[in-house]
N, C-alpha and C positions, 0 to 999 in steps of 0.2 A: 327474602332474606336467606342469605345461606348459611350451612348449618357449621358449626367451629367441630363438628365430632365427623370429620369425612372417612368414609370407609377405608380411602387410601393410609390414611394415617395406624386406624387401626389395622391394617393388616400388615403397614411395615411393623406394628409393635406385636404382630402377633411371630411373624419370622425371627425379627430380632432376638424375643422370647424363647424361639425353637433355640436357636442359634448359645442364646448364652446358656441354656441348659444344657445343651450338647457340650460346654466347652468346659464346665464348672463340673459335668456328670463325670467328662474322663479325666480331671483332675483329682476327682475325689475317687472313683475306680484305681487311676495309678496311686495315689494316698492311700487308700485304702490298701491294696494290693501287700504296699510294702511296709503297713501298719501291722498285716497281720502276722505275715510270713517272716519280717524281723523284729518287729521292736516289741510287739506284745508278749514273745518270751522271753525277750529281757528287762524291762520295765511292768510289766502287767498291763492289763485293757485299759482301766482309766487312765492313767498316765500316758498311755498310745495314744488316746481317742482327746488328750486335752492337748499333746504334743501336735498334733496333727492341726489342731483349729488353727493355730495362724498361719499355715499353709492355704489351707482353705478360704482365710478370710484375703489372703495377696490373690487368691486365685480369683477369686468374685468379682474383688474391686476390678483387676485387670482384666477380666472376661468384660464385664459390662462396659468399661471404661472402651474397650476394645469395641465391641459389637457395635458402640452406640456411635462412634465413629465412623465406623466400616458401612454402616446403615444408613448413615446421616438422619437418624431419627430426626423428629422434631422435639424441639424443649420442653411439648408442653407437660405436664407435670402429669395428666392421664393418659398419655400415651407410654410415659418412662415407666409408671406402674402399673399399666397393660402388658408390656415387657415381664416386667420383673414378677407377676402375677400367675402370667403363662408358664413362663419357667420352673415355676415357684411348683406349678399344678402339675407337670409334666416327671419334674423331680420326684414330687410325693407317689405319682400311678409309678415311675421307675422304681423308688424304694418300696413300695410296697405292694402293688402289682406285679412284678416282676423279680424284683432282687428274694423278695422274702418265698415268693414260689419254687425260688431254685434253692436256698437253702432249706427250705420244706418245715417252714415254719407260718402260725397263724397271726394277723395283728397282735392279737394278745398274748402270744409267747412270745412276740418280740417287746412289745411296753414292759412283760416280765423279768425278762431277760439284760436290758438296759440296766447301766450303773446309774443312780441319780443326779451324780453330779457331771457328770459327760455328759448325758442326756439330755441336763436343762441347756448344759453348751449350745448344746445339738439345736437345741428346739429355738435359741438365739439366734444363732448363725444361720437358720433356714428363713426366719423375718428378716435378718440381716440382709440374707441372696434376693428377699421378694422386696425391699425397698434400694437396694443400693443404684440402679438405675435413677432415682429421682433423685437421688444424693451425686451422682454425675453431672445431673442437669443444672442442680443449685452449682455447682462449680463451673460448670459451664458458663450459666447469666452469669454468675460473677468474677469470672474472667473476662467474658465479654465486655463487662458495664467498666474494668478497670483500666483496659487497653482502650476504649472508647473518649478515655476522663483525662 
């Protein structure tokens, strides 16, 4: 009996996963960028950091929406959130592996540091980035199933 979990699958969903974190990372990098350097002296941080989310959330949709194409993933529903999983993992060691090391700060002065109400954005839009791949899929079958009918 062969197995429906092939390695080939998983490892397009593990590229895939590279792929839309790299594209979603330098969207929210140039977001960020000019988050800080213009708008948060005119507006203040929360108002930046909530102004910025539906940038972010066009950037997701279309990264994934992009990737999953480009990859010709398959639909199945564990491999879109193997994708979207990876990414998801890859994201969090960038933001905090790395981004918080260069501004020379500890997890816990950054959870400190954080407005509450951005933050829970924040913490939306990153389940948002790690399921949106399987929310592709579901429109994909059903596009599929209606051009089919």
């Amino acid at each position: 009996m062969a197995s429906r979990f092939n390695l080939g699958s998983y490892g397009s969903a593990l590229k895939a996963g590279l792929f839309y974190f790299l594209i979603v990372f330098a969207a929210g990098f140039t977001f960020g960028t000019i988050r800080v350097l213009w708008v948060v002296p005119r507006v203040g941080t929360r108002v930046a950091e909530l102004m910025e989310m539906p940038l972010m959330l066009v950037a997701i949709v279309c990264a994934a929406y992009w990737v999953i194409r480009r990859s010709a993933l398959p639909s199945l529903l564990w491999v879109r959130l193997a994708m979207g999983l990876t990414a998801l993992g890859l994201l969090l060691f960038a933001d905090f592996g790395v981004v918080l090391q260069l501004q020379g700060l500890s997890i816990d002065d950054y959870f400190r540091s954080r407005d509450p109400v951005s933050s829970t954005v924040y913490y939306v839009m990153l389940l948002v980035f790690a399921v949106m791949p399987c929310f592709i899929a579901r429109s994909e079958i059903n596009r599929q199933q209606a051009s089919s009918s």
